[in-house]
C-alpha positions in Angstrom: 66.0 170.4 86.6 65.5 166.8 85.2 68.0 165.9 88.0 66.2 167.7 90.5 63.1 165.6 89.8 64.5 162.2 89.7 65.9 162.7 92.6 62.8 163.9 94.5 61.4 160.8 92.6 63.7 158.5 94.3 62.9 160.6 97.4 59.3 160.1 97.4 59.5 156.6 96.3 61.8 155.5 99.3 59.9 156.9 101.7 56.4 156.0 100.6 58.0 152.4 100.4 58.9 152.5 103.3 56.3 153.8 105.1 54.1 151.1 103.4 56.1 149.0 104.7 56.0 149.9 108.5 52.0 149.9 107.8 51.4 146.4 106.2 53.9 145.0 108.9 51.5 146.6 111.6 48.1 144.9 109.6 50.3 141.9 109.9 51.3 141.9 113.2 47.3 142.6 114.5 46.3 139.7 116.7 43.4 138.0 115.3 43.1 140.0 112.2 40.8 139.0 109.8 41.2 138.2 106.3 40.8 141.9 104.6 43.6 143.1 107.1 46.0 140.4 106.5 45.1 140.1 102.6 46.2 144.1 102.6 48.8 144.0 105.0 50.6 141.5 102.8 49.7 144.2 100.0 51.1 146.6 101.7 54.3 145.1 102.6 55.3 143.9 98.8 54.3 147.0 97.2 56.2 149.0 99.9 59.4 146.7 99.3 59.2 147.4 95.4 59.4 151.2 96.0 62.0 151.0 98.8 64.5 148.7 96.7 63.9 150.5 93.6 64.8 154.0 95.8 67.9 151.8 97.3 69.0 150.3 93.6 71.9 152.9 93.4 73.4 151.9 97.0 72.7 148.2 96.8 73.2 147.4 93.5 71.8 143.7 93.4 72.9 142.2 90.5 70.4 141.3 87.9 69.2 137.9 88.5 68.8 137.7 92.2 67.2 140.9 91.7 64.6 140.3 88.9 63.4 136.9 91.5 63.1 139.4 94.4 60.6 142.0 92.1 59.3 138.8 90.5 58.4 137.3 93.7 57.0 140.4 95.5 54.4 141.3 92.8 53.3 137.4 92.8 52.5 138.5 96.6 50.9 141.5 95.8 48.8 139.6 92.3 47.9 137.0 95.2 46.8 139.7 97.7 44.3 141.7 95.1 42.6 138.0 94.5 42.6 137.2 98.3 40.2 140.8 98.2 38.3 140.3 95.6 37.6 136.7 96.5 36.4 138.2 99.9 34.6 141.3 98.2 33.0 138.7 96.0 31.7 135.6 98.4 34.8 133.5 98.0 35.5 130.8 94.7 32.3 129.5 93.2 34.1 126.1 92.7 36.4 124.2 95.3 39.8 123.7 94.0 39.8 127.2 91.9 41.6 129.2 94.7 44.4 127.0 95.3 44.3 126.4 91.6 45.3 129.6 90.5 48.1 129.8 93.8 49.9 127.2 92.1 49.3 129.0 88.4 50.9 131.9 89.7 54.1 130.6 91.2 54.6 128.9 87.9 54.1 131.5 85.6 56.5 133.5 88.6 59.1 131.2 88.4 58.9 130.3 84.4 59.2 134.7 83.7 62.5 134.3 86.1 63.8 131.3 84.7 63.1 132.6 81.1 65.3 135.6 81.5 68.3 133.3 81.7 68.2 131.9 78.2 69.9 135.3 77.2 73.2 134.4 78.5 73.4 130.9 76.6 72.1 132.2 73.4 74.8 134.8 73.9 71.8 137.2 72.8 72.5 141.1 72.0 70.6 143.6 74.4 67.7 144.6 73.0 66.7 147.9 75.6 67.2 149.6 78.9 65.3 148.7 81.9 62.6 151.4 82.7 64.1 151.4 86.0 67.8 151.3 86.4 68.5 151.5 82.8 70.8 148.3 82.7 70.7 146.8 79.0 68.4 143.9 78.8 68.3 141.2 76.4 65.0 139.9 74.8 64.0 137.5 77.2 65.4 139.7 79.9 63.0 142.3 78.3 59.8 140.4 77.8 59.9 139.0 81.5 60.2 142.7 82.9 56.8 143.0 80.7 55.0 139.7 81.8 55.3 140.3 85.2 52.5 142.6 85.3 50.1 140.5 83.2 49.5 138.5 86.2 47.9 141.2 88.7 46.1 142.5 85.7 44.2 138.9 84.8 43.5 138.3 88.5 41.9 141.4 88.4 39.7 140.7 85.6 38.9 137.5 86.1 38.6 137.3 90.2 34.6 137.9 89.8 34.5 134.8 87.2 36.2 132.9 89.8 33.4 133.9 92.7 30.6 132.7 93.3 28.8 136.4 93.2 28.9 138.5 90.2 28.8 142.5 89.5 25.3 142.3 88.6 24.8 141.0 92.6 25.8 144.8 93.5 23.0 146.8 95.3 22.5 150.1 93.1 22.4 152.4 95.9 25.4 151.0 97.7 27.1 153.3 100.0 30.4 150.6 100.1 30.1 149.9 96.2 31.6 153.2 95.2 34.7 153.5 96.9 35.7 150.0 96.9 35.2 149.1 93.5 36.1 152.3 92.3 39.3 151.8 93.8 40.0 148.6 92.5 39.4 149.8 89.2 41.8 152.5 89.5 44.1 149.9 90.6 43.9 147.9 87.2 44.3 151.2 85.7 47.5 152.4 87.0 49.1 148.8 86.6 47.6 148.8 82.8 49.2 152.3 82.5 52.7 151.4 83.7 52.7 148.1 81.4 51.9 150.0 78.0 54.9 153.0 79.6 57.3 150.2 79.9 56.2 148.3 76.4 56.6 151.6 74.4 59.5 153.0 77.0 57.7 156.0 78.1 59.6 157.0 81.2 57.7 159.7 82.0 54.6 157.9 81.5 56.3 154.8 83.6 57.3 157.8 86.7 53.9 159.0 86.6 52.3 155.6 86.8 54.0 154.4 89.9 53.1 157.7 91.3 49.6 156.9 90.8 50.5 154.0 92.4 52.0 155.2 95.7 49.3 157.8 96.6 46.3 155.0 95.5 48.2 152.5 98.2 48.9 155.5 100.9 44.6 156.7 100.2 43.9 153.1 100.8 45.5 152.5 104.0 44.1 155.8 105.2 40.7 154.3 104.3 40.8 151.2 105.7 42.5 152.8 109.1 39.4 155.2 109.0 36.5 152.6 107.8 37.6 149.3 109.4 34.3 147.7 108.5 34.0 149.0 104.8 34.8 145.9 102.9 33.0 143.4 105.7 29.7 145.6 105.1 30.2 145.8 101.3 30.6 141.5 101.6 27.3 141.8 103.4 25.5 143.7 100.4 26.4 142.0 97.6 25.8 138.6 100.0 21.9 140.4 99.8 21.7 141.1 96.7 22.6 137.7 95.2 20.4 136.2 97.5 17.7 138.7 95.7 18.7 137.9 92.6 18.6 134.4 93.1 15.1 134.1 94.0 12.6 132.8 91.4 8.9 134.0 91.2 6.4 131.2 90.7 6.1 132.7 87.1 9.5 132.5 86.4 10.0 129.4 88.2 6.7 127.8 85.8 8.0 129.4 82.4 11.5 127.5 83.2 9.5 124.1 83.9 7.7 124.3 80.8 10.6 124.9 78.6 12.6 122.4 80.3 9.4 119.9 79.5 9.6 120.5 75.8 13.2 119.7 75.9 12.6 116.4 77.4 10.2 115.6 75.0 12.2 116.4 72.4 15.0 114.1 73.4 17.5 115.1 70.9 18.8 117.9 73.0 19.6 115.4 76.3 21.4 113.2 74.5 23.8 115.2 73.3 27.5 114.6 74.8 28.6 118.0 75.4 25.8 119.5 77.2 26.1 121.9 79.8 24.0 123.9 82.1 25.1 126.9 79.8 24.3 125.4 76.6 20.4 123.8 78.1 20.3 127.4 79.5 20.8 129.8 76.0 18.8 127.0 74.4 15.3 127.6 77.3 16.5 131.2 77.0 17.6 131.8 80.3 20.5 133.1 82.3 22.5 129.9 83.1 22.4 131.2 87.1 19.0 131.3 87.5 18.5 128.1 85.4 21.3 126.5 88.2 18.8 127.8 90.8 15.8 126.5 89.1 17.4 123.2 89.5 19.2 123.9 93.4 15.8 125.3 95.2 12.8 123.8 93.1 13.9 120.4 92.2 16.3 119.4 95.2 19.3 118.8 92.9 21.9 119.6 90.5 21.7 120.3 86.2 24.6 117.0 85.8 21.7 115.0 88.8 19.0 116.2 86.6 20.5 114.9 83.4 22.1 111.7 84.0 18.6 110.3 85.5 16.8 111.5 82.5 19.9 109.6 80.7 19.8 106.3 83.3 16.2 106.2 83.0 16.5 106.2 79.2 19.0 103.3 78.8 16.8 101.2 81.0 13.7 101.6 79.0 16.1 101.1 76.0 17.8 97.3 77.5 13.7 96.2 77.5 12.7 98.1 74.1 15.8 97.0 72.5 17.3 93.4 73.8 20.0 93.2 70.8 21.5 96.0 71.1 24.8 96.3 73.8 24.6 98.3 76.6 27.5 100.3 75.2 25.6 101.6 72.0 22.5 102.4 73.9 24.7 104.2 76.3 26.2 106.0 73.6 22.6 106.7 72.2 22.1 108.5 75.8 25.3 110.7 75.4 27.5 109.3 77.5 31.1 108.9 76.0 32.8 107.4 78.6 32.1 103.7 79.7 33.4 104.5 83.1 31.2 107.5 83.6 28.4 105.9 82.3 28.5 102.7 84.6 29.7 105.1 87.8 26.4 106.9 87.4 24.2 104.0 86.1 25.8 102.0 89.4 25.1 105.2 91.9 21.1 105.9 90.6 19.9 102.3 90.5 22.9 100.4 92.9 24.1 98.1 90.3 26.3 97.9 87.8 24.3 97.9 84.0 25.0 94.4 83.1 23.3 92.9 86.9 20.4 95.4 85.9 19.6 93.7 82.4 20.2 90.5 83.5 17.4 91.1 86.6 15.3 92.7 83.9 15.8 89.5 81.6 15.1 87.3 84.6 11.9 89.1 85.7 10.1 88.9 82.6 
């Protein structure tokens, strides 16, 4: 019976690769296709390639090494596909740099897990377990790569909506997209979590049943994006809305956050100190650091850092006339900068010259 099963496993698992496959090639292939259709198309292909050259193992039998780069490689495509959605889903990275940023994270952590597995064979280490899969022997490092490689997809899908610039909270309550798609990325991080903890504690019926789950969440998928093209651009649209909404400040909001931010400046001690951020100014007004970042983007024309290096230029300039003994280093100090260079880069770019040409027109002037 137990026979009977893995074979149907194997079955089931060929042709569902397969036929994923065939379908991400076809997303692929689309003229002009647009980012959702190629982001799952290339989902579709490297999931689809797992399951057929697990089904094919017993035929092809690829040695280890080129074998653990192939599965190595084709879940980074399939980590870097789930962002590619969620950055979509989400309104794209908040900050430039952060997408190709984690690109580059992910080959490296891709290549180190590869790499990593070699040091078995040096260290003339004992196996220390079978592979869920084939059930070769693996040693230690051998082992703890097999593990890591599934760390990856789960982090990008945890942290993808840090990386965006809008946030759960953006989600319209009664939207008809919301469900689905998020509930099925969910699921998603789920069934990857579940086959991790099968393979750490070698449940191999656990591990079967997880890639299951997997194979009919990717075949429902395709079957809902074939049937509702336009889900994910409409969901984009919504959240797009509803951060827009949320953004917004009333003119009582919008006074309470002036106020506050008054006392601060009168207080002084808070400006001045060197590790402030728009979170840390934020819990200390009591406000969500996002809206304070709007406060600052729609009512005042600038930026938090803008905001707070004039208040810090404007400070060491009434300081050079107070203060004529003191060097322009300690009373830039006193204003919280603790970098020179940063300090006369921003002291150049708010009044147009450099510190020293400013004290000495000060000195000449009066």
């Amino acid at each position: 019976m137990i026979r009977v099963l893995d074979f149907l496993y194997g079955y089931v698992r060929g042709a569902v690769g397969f036929s994923l496959l065939m379908a991400g090639a076809s997303f692929l292939a689309m003229p002009r296709q647009g980012r959702m259709h190629k982001a799952f198309g290339t989902l579709f292909v490297s999931v689809g390639a797992l399951f057929t050259l697990s089904a094919l193992d017993p035929v092809l039998r690829i040695p280890d090494d080129p074998s653990n780069l192939i599965v190595i490689a084709l879940i980074y495509a399939l980590s870097q596909s789930l962002f590619e959605i969620g950055l979509y889903l989400f309104g794209d990275e908040a900050h430039e740099g952060t997408r190709r940023r984690t690109y580059v994270a992910g080959a490296a952590w891709s290549l180190g897990l590869w790499l990593l597995s070699f040091l078995d064979y040096p260290l003339g280490l004992e196996p220390l377990r079978r592979g869920p899969e084939d059930q070769g022997l693996m040693g230690p490092f051998h082992t703890f790569a097999s593990f890591a490689i599934y760390a990856w997809p789960l982090a990008l899908s945890v942290v993808v909506t840090r990386l965006a610039q809008w946030k759960f909270r953006d989600l319209p309550r009664r939207s008809k997209e919301a469900v689905p798609i998020i509930g099925g990325l969910l699921s998603l991080a789920a069934i990857l979590a579940l086959i991790l903890v099968a393979s750490l504690f070698d449940w191999a019926g656990a591990y079967k049943a997880g890639h299951t789950l997997l194979e009919l969440w990717m075949l429902a998928w395709y079957f809902f994006i074939v049937r509702k093209p336009d889900a994910f651009v409409r969901f984009r649209e919504e959240i797009g809305k509803g951060h827009e909404r949320n953004l917004s400040l009333s003119e009582g909001e919008a006074s309470i956050i002036r106020e506050r931010l008054q006392r601060i400046i009168e207080d002084e001690s808070l400006i001045f100190e060197p590790s402030l951020s728009v979170g840390g100014m934020a819990a200390e007004i009591k406000v969500p650091s996002y809206r304070l970042s709007h406060y600052f983007n729609t009512r005042l024309g600038t930026t938090f850092s803008a905001w707070l290096n004039t208040l810090r230029v404007e400070y060491v300039c009434a300081r050079m006339a107070e203060r004529p003994d003191l060097t322009i280093l300690e009373i830039s100090v006193e204003a919280g900068y603790g970098s020179k260079a940063v300090f006369n880069a921003q002291f150049r770019k708010l009044k147009g010259v450099s510190p020293n040409e400013y004290r000495r027109g000060e000195a000449i002037a009066r």
